[in-house]
C-alpha positions in Angstrom: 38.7 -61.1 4.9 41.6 -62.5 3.0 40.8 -66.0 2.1 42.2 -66.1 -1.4 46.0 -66.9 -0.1 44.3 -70.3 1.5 46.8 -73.3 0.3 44.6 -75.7 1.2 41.7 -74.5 -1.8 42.0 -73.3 -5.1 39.9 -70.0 -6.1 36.9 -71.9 -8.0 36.7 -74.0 -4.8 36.4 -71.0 -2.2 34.4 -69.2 -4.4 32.1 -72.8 -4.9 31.9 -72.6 -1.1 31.4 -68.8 -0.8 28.1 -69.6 -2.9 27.0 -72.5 -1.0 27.2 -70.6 2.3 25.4 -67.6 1.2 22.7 -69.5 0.1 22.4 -71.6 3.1 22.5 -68.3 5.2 19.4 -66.1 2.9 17.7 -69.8 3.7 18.1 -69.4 7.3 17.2 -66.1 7.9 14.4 -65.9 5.1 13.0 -69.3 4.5 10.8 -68.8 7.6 10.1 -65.3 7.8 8.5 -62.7 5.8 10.6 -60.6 4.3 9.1 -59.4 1.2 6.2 -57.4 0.5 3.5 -59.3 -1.5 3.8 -59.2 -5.0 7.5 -58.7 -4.8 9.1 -61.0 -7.6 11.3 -63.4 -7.6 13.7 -61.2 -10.0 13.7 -58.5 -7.3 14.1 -60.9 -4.2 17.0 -62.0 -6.7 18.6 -58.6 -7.0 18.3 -57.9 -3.6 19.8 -61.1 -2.2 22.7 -60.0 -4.5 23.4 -56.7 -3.5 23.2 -57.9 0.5 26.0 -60.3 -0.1 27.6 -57.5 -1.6 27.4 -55.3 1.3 27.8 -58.2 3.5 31.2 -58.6 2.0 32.4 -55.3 1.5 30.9 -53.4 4.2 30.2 -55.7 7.2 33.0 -59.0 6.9 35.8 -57.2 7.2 35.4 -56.0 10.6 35.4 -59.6 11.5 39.0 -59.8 10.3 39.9 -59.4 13.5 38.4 -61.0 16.9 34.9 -58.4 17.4 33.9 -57.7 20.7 30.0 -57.8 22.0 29.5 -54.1 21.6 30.6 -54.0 18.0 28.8 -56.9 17.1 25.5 -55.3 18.4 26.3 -52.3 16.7 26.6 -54.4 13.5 23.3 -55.7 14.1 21.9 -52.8 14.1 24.0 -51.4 10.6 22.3 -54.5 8.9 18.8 -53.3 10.0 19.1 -49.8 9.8 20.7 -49.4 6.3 18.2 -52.5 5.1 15.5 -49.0 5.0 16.8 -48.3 1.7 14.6 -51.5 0.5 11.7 -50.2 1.7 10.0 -50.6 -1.6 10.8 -54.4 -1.0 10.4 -55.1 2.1 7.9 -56.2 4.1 8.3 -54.3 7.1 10.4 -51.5 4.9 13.6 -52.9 6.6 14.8 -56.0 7.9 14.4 -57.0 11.8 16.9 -56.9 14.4 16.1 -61.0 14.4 16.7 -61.0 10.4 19.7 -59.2 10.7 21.2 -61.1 13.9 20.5 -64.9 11.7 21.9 -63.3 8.5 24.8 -62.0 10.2 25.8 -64.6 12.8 24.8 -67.3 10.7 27.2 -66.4 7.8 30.3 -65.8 10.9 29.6 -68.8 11.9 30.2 -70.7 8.6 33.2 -68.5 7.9 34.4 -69.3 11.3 34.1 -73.2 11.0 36.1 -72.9 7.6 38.9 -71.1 9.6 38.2 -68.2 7.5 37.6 -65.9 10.2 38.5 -65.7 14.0 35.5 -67.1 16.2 32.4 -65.1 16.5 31.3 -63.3 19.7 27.4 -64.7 19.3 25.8 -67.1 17.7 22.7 -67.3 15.5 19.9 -67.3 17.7 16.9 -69.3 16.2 14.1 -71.8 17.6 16.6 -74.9 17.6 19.2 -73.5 19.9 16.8 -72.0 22.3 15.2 -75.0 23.2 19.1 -75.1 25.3 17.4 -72.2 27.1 15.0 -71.4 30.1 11.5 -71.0 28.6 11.2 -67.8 29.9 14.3 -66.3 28.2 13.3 -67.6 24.5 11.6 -65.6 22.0 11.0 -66.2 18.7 13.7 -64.8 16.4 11.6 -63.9 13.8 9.8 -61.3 16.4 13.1 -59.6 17.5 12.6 -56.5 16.8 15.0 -54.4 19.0 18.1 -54.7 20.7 17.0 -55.6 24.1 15.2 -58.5 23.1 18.5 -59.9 21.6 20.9 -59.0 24.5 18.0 -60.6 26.4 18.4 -63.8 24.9 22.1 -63.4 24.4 22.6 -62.8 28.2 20.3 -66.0 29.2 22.8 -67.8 27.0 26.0 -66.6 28.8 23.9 -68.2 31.9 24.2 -71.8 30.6 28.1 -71.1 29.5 30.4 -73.6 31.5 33.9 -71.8 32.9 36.0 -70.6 29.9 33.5 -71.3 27.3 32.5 -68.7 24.8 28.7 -68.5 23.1 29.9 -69.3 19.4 31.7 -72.8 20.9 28.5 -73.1 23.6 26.2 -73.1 20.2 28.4 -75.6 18.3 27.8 -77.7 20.9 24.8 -77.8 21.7 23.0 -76.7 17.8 21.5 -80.4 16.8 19.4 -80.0 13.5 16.0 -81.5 13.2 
């Protein structure tokens, strides 16, 4: 993800953006949800925020270089939540959720994606707002997703309401209205 050759912002400004989004997206996907242990300070929620952006931005964003299709998207998902084990000590459930990992992830493409920093996302971040564009019986809570069926569940109930030639990300844009 090569956004430093951008002639429309300087470096301080990226980075002042880079910051902004980040802490948008650990709002989004922890704000809501338990994801510490009790007793878990804030210097280690801190620390650990830090090195996920890290490994957000070394290990996961550069896929996204290039357009990413469904399959390797879900198989990001699961990266996130599998190699969050190594937090255990820190974490409530001694790894992060398929739902933690699916709002960290596609919440963070999707800001890149509206800055024209990276191509358009195959998903979009699945919370309560969005689903309320859904059948009842295809929502779920986010913060309960626990496996990858119960994603590509609500995913697939999504690609029901798509109109011709619309993709989820631009379906989401569209219909996302904040509270």
């Amino acid at each position: 993800m090569d956004i430093t050759n951008s002639n429309i912002m300087t470096q301080p400004q990226q980075d002042f953006l880079k910051d902004e989004i980040w802490l948008l997206t650990f709002g989004g996907a922890f704000q809501r949800n338990k994801v510490y242990k009790e007793g878990v300070s804030e210097k280690q929620r801190e620390l650990y925020r830090k090195e996920l952006r890290g490994y957000f931005e070394k290990e996961i964003l550069p896929a996204y270089d290039k357009s990413v299709e469904h399959d390797e998207h879900c198989a990001m998902i699961e990266k996130i939540a599998n190699d969050s084990s190594k937090h255990k000590s820190i974490l409530s459930k001694e790894r992060l959720s398929v739902g933690t990992a699916q709002k960290l992830l596609n919440l963070v493409l999707k800001y890149y994606w509206c800055l024209g920093w990276l191509p358009e996302p195959p998903h979009f971040p699945i919370d309560s707002r969005i689903q309320t564009c859904l059948p009842a019986k295809g929502r779920m809570s986010w913060t309960k997703i626990t496996s990858m069926g119960e994603y590509q569940g609500i995913i697939d109930c999504a690609r029901g309401k798509l109109k011709e030639g619309e993709t989820l990300a631009r379906w989401e844009l569209q219909n996302f209205k904040r509270g």
